[in-house]
N, C-alpha and C positions, 0 to 999 in steps of 0.2 A: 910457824905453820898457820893457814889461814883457816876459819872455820871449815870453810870447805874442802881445803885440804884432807883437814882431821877426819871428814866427815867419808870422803870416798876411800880413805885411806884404812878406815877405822872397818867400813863396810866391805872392804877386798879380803881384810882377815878372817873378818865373823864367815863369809862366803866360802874363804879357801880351809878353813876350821870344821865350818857343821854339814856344809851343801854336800859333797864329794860323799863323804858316810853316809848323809841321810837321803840320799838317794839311791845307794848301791843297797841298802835297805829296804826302799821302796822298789828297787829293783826284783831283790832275789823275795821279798813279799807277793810280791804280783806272780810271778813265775810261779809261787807255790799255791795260791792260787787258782791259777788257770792252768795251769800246766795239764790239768785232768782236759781239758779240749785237745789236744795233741793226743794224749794216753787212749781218750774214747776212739781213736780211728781201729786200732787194735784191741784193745781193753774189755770194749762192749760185747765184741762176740767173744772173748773169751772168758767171761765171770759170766753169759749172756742175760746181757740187760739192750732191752727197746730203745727207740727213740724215747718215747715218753717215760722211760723208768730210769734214764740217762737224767731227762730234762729234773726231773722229778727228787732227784737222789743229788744233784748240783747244787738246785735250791736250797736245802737241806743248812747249808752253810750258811747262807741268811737268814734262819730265821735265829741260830743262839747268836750270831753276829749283830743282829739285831735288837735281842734282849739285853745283850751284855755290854753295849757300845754307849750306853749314858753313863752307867755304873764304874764301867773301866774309866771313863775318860776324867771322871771328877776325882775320882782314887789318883790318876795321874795328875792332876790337878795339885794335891792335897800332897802328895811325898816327893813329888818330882818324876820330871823325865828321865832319870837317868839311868833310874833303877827301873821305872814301869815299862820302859819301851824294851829293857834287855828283858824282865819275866817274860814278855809278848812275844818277843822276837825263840828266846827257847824253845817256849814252850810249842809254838803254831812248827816251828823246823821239827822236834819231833815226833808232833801229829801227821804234818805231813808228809815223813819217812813210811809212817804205818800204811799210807792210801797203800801200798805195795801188799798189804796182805788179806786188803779187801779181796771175797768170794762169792760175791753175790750181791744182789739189790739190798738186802738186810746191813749187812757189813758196809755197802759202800753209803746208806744213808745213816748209818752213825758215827761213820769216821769222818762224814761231810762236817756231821752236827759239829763235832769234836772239833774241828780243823774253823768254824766259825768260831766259838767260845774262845778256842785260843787268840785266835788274830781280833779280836773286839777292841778297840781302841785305838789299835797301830795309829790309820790315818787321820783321824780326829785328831789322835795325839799330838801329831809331827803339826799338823797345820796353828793349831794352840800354840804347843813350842817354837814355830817361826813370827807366829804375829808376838811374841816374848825376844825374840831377839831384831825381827827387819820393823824399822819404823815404817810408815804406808805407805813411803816415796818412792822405798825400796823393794814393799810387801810383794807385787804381782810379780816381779822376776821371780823371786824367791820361789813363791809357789809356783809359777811356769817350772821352775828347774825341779821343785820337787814332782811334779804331775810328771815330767817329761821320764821320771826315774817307771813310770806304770806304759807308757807308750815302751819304752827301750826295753821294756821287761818282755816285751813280744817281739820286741825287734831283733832284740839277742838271745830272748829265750826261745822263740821259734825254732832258729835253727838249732841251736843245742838239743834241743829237746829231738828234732828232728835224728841227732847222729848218736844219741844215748839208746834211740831207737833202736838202732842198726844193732846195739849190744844184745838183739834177742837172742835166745838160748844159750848165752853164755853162763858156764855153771850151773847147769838147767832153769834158768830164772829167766821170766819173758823180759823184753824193752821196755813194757810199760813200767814192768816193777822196778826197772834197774833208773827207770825215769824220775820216781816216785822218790828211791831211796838217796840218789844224787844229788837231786836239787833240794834236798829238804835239810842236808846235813850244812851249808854254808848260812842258813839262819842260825841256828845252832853258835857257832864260831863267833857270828857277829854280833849275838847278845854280848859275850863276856866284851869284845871291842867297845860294844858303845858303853858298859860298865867302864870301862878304860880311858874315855876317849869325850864323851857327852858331856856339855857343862850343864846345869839346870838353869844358872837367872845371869847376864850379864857382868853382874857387881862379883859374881866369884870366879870370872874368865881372867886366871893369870896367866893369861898367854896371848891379851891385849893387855898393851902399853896403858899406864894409870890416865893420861889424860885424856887416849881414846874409850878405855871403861867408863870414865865419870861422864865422857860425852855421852854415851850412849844409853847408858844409866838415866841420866836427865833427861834427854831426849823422849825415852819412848815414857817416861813419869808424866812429861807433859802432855805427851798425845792420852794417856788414860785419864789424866785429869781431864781434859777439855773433853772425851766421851762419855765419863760420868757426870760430868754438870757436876760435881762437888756431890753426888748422892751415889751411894751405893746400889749397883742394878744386881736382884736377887736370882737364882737359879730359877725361879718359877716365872718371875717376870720375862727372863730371857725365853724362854720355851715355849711364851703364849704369845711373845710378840708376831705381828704380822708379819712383820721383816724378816724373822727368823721361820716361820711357816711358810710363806711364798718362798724365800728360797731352798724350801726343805720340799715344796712343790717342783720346783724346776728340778733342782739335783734328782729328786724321782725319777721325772718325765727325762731328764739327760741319761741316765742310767741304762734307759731301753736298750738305747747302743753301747757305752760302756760295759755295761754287763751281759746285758742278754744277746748283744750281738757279739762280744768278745769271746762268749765259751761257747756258741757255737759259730764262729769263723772258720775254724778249718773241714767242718764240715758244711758248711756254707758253699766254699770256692771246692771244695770237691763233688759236689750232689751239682754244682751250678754252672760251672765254669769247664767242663771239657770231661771233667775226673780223672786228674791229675793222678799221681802215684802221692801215695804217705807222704814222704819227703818231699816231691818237688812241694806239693800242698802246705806243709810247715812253712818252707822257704818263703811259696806266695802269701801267706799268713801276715808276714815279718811289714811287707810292704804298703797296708793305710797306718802303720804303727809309725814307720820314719817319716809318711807323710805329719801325722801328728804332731811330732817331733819339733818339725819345724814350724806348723801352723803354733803350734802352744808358743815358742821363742817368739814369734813375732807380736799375736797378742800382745803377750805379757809386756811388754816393751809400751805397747800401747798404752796399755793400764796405768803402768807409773808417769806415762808423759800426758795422759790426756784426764785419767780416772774414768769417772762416765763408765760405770762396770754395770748397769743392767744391759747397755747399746752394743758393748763388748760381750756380754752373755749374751742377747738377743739375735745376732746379725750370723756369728757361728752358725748356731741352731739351726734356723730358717733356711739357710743356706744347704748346711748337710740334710734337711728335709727333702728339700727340692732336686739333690744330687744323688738320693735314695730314691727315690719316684723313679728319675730316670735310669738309673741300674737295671730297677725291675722291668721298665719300657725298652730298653737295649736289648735283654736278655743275654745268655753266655754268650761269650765270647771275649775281645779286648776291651771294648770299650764300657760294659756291662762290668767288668772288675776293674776299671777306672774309676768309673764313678763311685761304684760304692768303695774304695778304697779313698777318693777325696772327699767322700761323707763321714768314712769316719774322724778324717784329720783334720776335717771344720769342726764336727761336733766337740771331740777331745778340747779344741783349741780355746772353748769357753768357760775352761777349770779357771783359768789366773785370773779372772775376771770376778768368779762365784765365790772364790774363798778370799781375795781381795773385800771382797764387798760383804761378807758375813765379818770379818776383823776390825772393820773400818768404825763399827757401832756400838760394839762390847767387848769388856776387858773379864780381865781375871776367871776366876772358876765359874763365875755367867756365861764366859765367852768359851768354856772349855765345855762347859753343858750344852748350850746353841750349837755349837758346829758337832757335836755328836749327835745332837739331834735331826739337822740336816743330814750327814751323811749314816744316820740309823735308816729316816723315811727314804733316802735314794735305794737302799741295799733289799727294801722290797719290792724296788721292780725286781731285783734279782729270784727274791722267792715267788713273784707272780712269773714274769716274763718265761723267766729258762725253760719251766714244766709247759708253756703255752705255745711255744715255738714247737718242742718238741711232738705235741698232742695236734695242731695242725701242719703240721708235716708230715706226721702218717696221715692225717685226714684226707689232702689233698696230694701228695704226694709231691710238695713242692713248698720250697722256701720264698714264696713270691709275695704271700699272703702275711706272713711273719712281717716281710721286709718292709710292706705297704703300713703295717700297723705301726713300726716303730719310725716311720717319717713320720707318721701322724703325731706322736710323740714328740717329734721335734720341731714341728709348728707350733705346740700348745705351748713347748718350752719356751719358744721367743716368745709368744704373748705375755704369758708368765712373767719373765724377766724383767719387759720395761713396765708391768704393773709392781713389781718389787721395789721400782728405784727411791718412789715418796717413799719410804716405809727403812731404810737403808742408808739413809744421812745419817753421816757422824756427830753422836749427840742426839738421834732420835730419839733413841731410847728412854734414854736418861730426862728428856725431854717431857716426853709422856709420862713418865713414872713419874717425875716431880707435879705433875699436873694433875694426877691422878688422885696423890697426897692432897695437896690441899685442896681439893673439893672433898675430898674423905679420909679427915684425919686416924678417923679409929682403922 
């Protein structure tokens, strides 16, 4: 068998091994999640909370997701993924069971708080443990397929979500709660799986063949040596580097729509778009999600054939800015939830590009501190935006003004991006750090 052989051969397995779990993972994550955007169509007037105590009591989730998301992610660094991802994965599926017995603004922003703390690390984690197994030929698919597991989590969970609704008054327990409780319990299940099922480090995957392990094994030892330049890059160095701030700026300014437009989309396209019924609104929900879907696959494809990942982060962006403007310029109707549904599947589409390009320059528990760090500073658009949408919305009586702010967002994001690219060479790091040493030994 020829190198290459070994090498597509070796890579079908590791794919057909971790990808399929770690995305039904990021699946039913996502779902629990957001899933409280579907639950607020009926929810809100029954515990009654505002627009703005909605917006307000979502964010809530960001901000312990935010304090615990470096802390988690080095802890996973240090014992393994195998066990840290299943504590995460229990623990958030039974916080998220309880959103069911929130009764007010009080209850639904500490069980937010709770439902953060728990999920702190998930996706830092999983992006750390792929650049640990996909070499960087391979990296952008990998994360395109993992990202695509957070699109499909709306694409499938929408409607689910939509027909657990219909379960209202069943057993005198509303839809929302019966929403709460169902999708919270298959986390749950899949911790002890990935206890089962997860390898930690290549060298101990007996279920690749000894000459595809040692291939792979070598393989990704060289790409870490040739990024540390032969010098160890430390946790703080990682965290103060440019290249890890710039892209901890973009993923921010990306997040506007990822987040703040994700939890509130189905009240988006119902306040926007005709006002639709609960359900058919879920359904339309589902639809800039499969657009994503495919925008992210095509990316990512691009990423491993060309690299060039601030041009692949930039060109998304700009693109979904401009496709956002024009939503708001259409106004309801079809072509008004056109566009803003191919703005969100441009913007999405510039995931396989950003975590490509955070992997590509640090290794080990550096590189598991950086990309928590990036995706800590993206999760406070979440705790800015949510409560900001919601607060001009009652102000104006219109989501036109939200929507105008977060294209804005996504122009700054492509400037962003190809200011990142000097700053994000393979070997920068390590580059600077040794340069920094010998003009300043002590």
């Amino acid at each position: 068998m020829s190198v290459g052989e070994l090498e597509r051969e070796t890579m079908r397995r590791v794919t057909g091994r971790l990808m399929p779990l770690i995305i039904i993972c990021y699946i039913v994550a996502y779902i629990d999640r957001s899933n409280v955007s579907v639950a607020a169509l009926s929810m809100n007037e029954a515990i009654g909370l505002t627009a703005a105590q909605f917006g307000l009591g979502v964010s809530m989730f960001f901000v312990t997701y935010v304090i615990f998301e470096v802390p988690s992610n080095i802890v996973l660094a240090r014992i393994g993924a195998r066990r840290w991802i299943a504590r995460i994965m229990i623990s958030w599926g039974i916080v998220s069971a309880c959103m069911a017995l929130v009764q007010g603004e009080k209850s639904f922003i500490i069980v937010r708080l709770l439902l953060g703390a728990a999920e702190a690390g998930f996706t830092p984690g999983i992006i750390w443990y792929l650049a640990r197994w996909f070499p960087a030929s391979h990296r952008g698919r990998a994360m395109g397929r993992f990202y695509i597991g957070a699109a499909l989590a709306t694409v499938i969970g929408a409607p689910i979500s939509a027909f657990i609704m219909r379960m209202d008054g069943f057993l005198d327990v509303a839809g929302w709660q019966w929403l709460f409780v169902i999708e919270g319990l298959p986390a749950i299940a899949l911790g002890f799986v990935v206890l089962r099922f997860l390898t930690d480090e290549p060298r101990e995957a007996g279920w690749l063949p000894e000459r595809g392990r040692t291939w792979l094994t070598e393989r990704l030892a060289r790409e870490q040596a040739e990024i540390d330049g032969q010098r160890a890059i430390s946790v703080r160095q990682a965290l103060s580097s440019p290249g890890v701030l710039l892209l901890a700026l973009f993923f921010f300014l990306y997040s506007f729509n990822s987040i703040g437009l994700t939890l509130w989309m189905p009240q988006v396209i119902q306040g926007g778009f005709g006002e639709p019924s609960d359900f058919v609104t879920a359904l339309l929900t589902a639809v800039p999600y499969a657009l994503a879907v495919v925008a992210m696959v095509l990316v990512a494809r691009g990423v491993d054939r060309r690299g060039r990942h601030a041009l692949h982060m930039a060109v998304p962006m700009a693109a979904s800015g401009v496709m956002l403007v024009g939503s708001v310029l259409a106004g309801p109707g079809v072509l008004g939830f056109a566009l803003l549904a191919l703005s969100t599947g441009a913007a999405w589409s510039a995931v396989p590009a950003l975590w490509g390009s955070a992997t590509s320059f640090m290794t080990g528990v550096a590189a598991a501190a950086g990309v928590a760090l990036i995706n800590s500073v993206a999760n406070i658009a979440g705790l800015a935006v949510t409560p900001l949408i919601g607060v001009v919305k009652e102000a104006t009586g219109s989501f036109d003004a939200p929507l105008l702010v977060i294209a804005g967002a996504m122009f700054l994001g492509a400037v962003v991006a190809m200011a990142s690219a000097p700053f994000t060479a393979p070997g920068r790091l390590a580059a600077e750090t040794a340069a920094t040493s010998e003009h300043d030994p002590a």
